[in-house]
Every structure is written in structure tokens, then in C-alpha cells.
PASEBA-1860 file (N, C-alpha, C; in nm, 3 decimals):
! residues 196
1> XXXXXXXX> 1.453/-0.500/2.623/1.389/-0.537/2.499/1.460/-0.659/2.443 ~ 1.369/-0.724/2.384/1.428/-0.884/2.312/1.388/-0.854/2.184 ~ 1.527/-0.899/2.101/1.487/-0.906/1.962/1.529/-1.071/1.903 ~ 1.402/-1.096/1.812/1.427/-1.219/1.755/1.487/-1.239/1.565 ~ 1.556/-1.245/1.483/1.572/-1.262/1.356/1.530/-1.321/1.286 ~ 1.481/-1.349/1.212/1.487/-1.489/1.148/1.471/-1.473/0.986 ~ 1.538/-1.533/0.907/1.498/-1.551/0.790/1.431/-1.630/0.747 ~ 1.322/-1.543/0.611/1.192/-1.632/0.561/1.234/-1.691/0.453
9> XXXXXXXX> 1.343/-1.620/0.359/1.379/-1.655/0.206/1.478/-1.561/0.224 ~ 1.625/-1.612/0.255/1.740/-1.535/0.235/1.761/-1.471/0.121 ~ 1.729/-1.520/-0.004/1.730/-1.427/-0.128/1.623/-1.305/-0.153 ~ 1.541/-1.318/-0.064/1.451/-1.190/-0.078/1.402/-1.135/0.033 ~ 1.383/-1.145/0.139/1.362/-1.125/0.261/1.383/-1.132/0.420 ~ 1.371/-1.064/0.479/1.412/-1.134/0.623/1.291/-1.067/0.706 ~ 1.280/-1.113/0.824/1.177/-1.071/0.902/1.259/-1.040/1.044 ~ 1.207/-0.919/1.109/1.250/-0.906/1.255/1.151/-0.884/1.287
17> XXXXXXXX> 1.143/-0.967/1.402/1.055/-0.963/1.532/1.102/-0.872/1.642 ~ 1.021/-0.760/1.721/1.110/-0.722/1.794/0.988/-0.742/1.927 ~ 0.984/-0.774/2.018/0.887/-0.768/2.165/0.999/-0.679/2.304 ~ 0.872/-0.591/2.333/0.884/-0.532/2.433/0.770/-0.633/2.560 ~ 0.832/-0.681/2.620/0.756/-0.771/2.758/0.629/-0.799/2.646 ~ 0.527/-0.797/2.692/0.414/-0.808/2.686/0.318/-0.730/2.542 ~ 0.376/-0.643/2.613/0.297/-0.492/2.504/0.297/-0.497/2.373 ~ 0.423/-0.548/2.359/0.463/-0.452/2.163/0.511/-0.604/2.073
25> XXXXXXXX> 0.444/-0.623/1.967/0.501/-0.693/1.831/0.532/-0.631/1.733 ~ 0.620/-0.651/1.656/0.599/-0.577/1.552/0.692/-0.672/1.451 ~ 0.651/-0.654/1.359/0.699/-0.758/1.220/0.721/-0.664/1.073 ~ 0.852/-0.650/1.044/0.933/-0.553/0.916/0.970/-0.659/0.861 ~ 0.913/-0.631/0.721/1.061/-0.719/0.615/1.103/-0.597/0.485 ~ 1.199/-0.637/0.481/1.319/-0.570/0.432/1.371/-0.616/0.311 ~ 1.361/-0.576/0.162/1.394/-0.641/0.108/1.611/-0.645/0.089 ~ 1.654/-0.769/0.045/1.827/-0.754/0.095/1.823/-0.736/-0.052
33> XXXXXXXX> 1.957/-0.667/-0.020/2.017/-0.623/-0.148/2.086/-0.706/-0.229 ~ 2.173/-0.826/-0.166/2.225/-0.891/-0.243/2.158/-1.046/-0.129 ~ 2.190/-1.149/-0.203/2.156/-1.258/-0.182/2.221/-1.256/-0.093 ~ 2.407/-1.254/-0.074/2.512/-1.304/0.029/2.532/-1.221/0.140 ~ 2.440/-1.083/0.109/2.458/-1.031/0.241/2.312/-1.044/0.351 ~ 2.315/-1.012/0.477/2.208/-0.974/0.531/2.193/-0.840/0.587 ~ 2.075/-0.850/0.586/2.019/-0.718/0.613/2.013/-0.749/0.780 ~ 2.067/-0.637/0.877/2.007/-0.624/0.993/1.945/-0.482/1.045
41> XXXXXXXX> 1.813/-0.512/1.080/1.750/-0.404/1.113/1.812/-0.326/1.178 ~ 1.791/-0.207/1.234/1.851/-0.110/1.367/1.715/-0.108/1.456 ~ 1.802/-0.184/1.554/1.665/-0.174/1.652/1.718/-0.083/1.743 ~ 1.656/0.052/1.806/1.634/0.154/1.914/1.695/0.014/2.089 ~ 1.746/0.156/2.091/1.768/0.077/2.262/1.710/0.064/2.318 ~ 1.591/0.104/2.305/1.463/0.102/2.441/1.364/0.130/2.365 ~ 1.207/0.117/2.411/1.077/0.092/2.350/1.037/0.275/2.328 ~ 1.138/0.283/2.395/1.078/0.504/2.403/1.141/0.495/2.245
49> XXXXXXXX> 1.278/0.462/2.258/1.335/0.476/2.132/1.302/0.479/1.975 ~ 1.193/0.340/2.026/1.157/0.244/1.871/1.025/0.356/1.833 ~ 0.968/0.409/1.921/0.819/0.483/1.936/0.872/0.592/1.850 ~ 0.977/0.660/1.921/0.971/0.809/1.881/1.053/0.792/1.707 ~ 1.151/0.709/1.659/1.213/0.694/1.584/1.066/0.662/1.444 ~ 0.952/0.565/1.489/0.853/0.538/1.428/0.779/0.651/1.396 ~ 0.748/0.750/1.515/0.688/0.842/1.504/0.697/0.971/1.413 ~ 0.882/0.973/1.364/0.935/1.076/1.328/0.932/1.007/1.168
57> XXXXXXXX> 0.920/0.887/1.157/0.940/0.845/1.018/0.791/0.869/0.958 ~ 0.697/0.848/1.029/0.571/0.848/0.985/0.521/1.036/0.963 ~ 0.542/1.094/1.078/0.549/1.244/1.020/0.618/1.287/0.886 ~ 0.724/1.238/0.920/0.808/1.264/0.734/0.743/1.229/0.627 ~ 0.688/1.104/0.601/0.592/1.021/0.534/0.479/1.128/0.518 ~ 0.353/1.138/0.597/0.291/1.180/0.576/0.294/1.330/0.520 ~ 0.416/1.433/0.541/0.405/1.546/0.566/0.482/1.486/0.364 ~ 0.570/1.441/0.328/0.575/1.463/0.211/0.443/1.413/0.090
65> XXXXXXXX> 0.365/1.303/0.188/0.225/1.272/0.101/0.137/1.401/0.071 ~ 0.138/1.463/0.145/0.018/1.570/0.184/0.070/1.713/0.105 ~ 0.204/1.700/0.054/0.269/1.798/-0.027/0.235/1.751/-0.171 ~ 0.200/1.658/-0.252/0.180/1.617/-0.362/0.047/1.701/-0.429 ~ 0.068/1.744/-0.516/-0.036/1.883/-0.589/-0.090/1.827/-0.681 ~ -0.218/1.796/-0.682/-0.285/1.792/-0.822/-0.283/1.864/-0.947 ~ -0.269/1.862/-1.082/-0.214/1.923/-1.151/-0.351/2.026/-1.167 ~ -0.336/2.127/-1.236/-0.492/2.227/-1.311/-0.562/2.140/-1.352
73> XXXXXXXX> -0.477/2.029/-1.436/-0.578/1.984/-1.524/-0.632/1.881/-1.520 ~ -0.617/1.787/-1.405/-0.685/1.696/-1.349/-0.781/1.732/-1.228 ~ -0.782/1.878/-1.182/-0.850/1.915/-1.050/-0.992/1.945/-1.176 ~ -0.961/1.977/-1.298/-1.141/2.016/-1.325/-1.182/1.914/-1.448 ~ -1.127/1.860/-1.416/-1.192/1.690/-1.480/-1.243/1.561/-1.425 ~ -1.348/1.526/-1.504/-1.440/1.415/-1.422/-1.340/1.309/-1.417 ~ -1.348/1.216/-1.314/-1.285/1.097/-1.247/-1.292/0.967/-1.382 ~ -1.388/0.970/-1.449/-1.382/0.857/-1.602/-1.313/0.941/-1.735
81> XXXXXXXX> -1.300/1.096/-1.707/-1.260/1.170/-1.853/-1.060/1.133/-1.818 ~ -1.050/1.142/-1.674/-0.898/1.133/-1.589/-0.831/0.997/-1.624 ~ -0.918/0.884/-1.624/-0.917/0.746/-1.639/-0.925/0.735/-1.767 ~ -0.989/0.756/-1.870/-1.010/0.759/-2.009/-0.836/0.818/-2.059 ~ -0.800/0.921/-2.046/-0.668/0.967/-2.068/-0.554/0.930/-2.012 ~ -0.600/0.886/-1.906/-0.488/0.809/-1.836/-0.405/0.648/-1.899 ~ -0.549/0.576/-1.979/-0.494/0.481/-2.044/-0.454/0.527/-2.184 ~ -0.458/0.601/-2.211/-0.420/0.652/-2.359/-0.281/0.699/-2.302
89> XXXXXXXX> -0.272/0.775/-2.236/-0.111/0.833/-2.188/-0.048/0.735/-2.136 ~ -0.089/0.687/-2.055/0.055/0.577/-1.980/0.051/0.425/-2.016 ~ -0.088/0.395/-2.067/-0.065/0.269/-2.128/-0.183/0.134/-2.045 ~ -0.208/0.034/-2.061/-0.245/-0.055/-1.971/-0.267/-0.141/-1.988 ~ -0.114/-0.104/-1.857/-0.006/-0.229/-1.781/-0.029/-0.176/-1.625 ~ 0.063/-0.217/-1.547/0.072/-0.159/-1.426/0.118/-0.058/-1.379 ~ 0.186/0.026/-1.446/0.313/0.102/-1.477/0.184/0.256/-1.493 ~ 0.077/0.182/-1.607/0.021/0.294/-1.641/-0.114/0.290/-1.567
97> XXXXXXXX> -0.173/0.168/-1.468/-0.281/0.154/-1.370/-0.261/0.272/-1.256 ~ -0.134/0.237/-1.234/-0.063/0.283/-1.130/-0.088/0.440/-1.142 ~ -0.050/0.514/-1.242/-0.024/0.642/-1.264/-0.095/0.676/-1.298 ~ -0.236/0.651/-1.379/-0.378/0.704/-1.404/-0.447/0.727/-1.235 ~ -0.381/0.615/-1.154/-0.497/0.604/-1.017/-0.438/0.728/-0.942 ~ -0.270/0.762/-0.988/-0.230/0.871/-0.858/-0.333/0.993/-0.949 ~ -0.355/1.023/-1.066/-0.389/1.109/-1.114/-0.521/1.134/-1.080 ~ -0.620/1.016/-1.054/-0.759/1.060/-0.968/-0.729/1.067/-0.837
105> XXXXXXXX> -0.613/0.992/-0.771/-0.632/0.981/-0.660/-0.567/1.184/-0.572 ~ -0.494/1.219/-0.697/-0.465/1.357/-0.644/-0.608/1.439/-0.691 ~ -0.689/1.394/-0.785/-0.816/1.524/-0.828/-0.869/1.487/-0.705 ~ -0.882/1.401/-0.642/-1.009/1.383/-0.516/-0.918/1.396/-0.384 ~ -0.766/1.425/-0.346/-0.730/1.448/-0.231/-0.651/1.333/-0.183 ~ -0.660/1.227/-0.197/-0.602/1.088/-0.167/-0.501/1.080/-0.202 ~ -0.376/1.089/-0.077/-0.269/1.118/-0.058/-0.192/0.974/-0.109 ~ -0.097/0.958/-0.163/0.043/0.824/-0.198/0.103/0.876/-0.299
113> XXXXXXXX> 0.179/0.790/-0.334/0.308/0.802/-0.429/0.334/0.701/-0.510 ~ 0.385/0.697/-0.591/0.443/0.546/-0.690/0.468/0.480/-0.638 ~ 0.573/0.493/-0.556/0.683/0.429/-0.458/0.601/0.312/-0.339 ~ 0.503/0.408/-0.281/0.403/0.338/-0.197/0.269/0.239/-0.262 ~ 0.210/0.265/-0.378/0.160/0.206/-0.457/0.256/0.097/-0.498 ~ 0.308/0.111/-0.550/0.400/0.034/-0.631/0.440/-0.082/-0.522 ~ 0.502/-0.074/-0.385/0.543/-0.154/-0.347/0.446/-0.259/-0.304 ~ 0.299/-0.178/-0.255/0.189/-0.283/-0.167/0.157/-0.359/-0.302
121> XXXXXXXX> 0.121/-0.296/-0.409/0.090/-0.413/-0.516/0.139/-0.532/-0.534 ~ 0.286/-0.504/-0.560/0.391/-0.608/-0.498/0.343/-0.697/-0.408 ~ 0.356/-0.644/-0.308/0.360/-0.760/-0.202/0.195/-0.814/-0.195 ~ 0.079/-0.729/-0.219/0.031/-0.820/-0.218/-0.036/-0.879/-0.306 ~ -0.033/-0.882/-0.429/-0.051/-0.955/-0.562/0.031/-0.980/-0.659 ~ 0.150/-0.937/-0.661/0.301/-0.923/-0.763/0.261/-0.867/-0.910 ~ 0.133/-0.760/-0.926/0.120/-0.724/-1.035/-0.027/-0.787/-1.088 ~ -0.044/-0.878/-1.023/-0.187/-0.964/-1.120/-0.335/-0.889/-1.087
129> XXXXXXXX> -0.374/-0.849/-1.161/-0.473/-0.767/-1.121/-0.618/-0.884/-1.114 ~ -0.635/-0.993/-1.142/-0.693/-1.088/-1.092/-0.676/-1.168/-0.955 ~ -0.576/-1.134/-0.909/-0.548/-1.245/-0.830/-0.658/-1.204/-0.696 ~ -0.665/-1.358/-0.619/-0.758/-1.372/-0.525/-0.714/-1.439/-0.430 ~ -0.745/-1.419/-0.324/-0.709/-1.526/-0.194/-0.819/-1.566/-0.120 ~ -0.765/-1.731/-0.163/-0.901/-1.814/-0.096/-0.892/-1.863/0.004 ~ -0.775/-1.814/0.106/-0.747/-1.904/0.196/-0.716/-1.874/0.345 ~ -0.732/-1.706/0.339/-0.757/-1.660/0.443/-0.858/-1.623/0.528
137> XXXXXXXX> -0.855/-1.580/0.644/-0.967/-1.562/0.735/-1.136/-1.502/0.631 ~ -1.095/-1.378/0.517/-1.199/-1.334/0.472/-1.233/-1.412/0.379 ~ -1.155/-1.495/0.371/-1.196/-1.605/0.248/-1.298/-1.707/0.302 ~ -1.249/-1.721/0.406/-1.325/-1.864/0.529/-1.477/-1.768/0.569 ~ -1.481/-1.639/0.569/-1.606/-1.568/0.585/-1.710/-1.545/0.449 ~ -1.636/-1.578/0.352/-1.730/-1.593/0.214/-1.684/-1.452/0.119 ~ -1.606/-1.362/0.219/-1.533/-1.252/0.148/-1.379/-1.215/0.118 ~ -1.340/-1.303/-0.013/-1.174/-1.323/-0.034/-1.176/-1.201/-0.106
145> XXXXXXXX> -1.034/-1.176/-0.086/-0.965/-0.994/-0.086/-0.919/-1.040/-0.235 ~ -0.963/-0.951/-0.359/-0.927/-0.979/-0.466/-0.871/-0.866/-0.498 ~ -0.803/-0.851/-0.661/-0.736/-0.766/-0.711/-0.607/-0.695/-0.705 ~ -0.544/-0.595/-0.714/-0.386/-0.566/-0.747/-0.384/-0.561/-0.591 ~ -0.452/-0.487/-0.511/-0.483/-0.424/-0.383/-0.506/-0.554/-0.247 ~ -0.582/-0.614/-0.291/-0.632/-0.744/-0.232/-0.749/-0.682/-0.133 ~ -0.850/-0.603/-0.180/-0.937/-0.561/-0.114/-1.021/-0.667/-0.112 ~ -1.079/-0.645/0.006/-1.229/-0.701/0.002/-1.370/-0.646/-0.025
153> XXXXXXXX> -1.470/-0.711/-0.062/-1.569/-0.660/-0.090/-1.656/-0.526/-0.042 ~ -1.662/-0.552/0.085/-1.741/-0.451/0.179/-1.610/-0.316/0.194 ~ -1.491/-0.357/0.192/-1.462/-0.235/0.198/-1.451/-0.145/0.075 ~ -1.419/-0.231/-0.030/-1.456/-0.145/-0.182/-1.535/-0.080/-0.193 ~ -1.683/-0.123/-0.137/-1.812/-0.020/-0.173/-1.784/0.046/-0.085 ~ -1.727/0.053/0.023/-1.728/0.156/0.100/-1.638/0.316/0.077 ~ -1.553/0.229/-0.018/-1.434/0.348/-0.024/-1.419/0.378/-0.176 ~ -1.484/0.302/-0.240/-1.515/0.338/-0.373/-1.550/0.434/-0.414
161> XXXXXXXX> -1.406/0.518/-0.501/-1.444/0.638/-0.537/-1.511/0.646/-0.697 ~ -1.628/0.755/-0.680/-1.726/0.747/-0.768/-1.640/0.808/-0.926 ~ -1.664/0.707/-1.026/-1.644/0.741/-1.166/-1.569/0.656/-1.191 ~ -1.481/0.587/-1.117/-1.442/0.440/-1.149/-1.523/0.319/-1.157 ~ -1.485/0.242/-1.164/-1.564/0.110/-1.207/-1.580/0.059/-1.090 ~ -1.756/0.016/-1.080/-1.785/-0.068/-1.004/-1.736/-0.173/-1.006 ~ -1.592/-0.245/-0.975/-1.537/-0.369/-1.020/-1.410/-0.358/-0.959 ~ -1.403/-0.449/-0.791/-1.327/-0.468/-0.783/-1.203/-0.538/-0.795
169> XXXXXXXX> -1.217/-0.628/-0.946/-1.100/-0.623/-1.064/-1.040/-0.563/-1.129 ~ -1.090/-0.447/-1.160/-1.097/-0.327/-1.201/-0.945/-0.277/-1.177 ~ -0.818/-0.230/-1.223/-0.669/-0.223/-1.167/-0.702/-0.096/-1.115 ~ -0.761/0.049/-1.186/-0.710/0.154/-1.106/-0.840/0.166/-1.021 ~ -0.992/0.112/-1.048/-1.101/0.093/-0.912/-1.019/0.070/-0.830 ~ -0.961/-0.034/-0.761/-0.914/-0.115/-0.688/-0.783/-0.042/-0.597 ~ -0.722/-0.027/-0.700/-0.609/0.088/-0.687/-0.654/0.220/-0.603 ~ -0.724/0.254/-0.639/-0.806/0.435/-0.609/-0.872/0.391/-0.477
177> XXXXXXXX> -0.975/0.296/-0.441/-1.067/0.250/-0.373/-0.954/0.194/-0.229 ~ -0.895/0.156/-0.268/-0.767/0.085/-0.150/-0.634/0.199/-0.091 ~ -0.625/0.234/-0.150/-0.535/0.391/-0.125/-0.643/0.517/-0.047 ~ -0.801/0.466/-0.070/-0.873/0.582/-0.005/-0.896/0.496/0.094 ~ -0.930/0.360/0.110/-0.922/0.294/0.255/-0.796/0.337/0.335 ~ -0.670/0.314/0.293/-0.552/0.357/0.354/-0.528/0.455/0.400 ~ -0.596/0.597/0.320/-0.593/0.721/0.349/-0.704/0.752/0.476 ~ -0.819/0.703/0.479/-0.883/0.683/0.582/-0.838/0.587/0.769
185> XXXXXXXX> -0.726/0.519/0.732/-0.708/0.431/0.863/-0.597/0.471/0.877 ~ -0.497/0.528/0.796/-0.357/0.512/0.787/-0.307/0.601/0.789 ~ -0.334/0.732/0.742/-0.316/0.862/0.632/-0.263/0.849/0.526 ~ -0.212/0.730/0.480/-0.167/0.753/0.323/-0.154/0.604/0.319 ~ -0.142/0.548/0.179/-0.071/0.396/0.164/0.038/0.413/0.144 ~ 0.112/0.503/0.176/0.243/0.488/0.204/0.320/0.475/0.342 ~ 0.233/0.424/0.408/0.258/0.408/0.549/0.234/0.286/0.597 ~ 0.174/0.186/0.492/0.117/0.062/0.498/0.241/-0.017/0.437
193> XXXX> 0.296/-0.105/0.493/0.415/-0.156/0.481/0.404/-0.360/0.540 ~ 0.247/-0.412/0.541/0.209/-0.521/0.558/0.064/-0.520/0.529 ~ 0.007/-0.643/0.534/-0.130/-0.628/0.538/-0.214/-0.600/0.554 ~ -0.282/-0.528/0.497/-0.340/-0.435/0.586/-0.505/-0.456/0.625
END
């Protein structure tokens, strides 16, 4: 196995490349803890290694997503009465987008966490619940991935869970609608750790 390093922005990131011959890419970034140090991945000695080590992290992952309980009192409430209280209780900012969406996203089954929410927002909008990208492949197709989530159009209606807003500007639509795409390809968005 060959591994390559490289840093993208020493103050916030690094990227490892790791290739097995032919077969395997794979691309992690990591955020470093301090500016002066670096982060180095642990790469497995062998490709059996990197598999089964992946495999065991993603069982953990999923098996603590799938433990998260909807409360009584969000399992017998409509998806806009959940959202309606949700901005009155937590507020809206991101903080409280965020935590209204786990609250429908547990009445309807749709497995994540803060932690996993919280970080993809991050990376792929830094919080702006407008933001848009005009400059990638779905952008060049007439369909740029908008919102906290960076969904695109066709998959919103597709995964759009009903009682939220038709609007994928919308922070917890978007939010709810992209975490049920994830939950559908992924098993959770907490397993989504790049673009997805």
C-alpha cells in the first residue's frame, strides 16, 4: 500500500490520500488541533486492514444512530406542530434549525445526531442557509445544490419529508430532507464525512 500526505491549509486541515494498486482511493480530512502540530492519519498495514477497521467504525456509528429514541411527545405530533415548537424552544439560528430537524427527524425514524449534522453543515455551507454553488458539475447541469445541506433539487422532492416546507432554503426542510437522503444511501448522515 502507498500512502500520499499532503496539506490543503495547515491551519485547518490536511488531506490523506491513501491507494491500494489500482482499486482503492480514499480522501479524509481531519480537522488539526493546533496550527503547529500535524495531524497524521493511522493508516492499517494492509487493504484487509483499512476495510475491516472501516467496517467496525461504521457498525459502531450506525448501531449508536439507530439507538436514538424519539421522545412520547414528538412520536404523536404532526411534523409542522414539531417545527412550530421547535422554533419557539431552541430559537432560529442554527443551533436551533439543527435541533428542531433531529426532533422530526426522530418522529419519522431518520437516524443522526448533532455531532453529524452539525459537522456536514459545516463543511458544506459554514452555517449559511442560503448559500449556493454555481460552479459545480450540478450547477453546469442547470441544478446547483443549495442550502445548509447543499442539496439539489431533484433530490429534495424526492426525500422531502412531508410537513416541512416545500423550500429547499428552508434550514430544517433542507436539514430533514438531506439527512433522509443520507439515511437512504448511507444509513445515517453520520457516516457522511465528504460530499456527498
Amino acid at each position: 500500500m502507498t500512502a500520499v500526505r499532503r496539506v490543503l491549509n495547515p491551519r485547518t486541515a490536511t488531506a490523506a490520500i491513501a491507494t491500494t494498486g489500482a482499486a482503492a482511493l480514499a480522501l479524509t480530512l481531519a480537522p488539526q488541533a493546533h496550527a503547529d502540530e500535524q495531524v497524521k492519519p493511522a493508516l492499517p498495514a494492509t487493504a484487509a486492514a483499512a476495510v475491516a477497521v472501516q467496517a467496525d467504525h461504521l457498525a459502531a456509528t450506525a448501531k449508536s444512530a439507530a439507538q436514538a429514541k424519539p421522545s412520547s411527545e414528538t412520536k404523536t405530533m404532526s411534523v409542522a406542530d414539531i417545527q412550530k415548537k421547535g422554533v419557539k424552544k431552541y430559537g432560529n439560528k442554527l443551533d436551533g434549525w439543527i435541533r428542531t430537524s433531529l426532533d422530526i427527524m426522530h418522529a419519522k425514524g431518520i437516524p443522526g445526531t448533532y455531532k453529524g449534522l452539525h459537522s456536514n453543515i459545516m463543511r458544506e455551507s459554514s452555517g449559511n442557509p442560503r448559500a449556493i454553488n454555481n460552479w459545480d458539475v450540478n450547477a453546469r447541469a442547470g441544478v446547483p445544490s443549495k442550502g445548509l445541506l447543499q442539496i439539489i433539487k431533484p433530490t429534495f422532492e424526492r426525500f422531502h419529508v412531508a410537513g416541512t416546507k416545500n423550500d429547499q432554503y428552508d434550514p430544517v426542510a433542507n436539514i430533514v430532507a438531506s439527512a433522509n437522503y443520507a439515511a437512504h444511501r448511507y444509513g445515517t448522515i453520520d457516516l457522511v464525512h465528504s460530499a456527498y
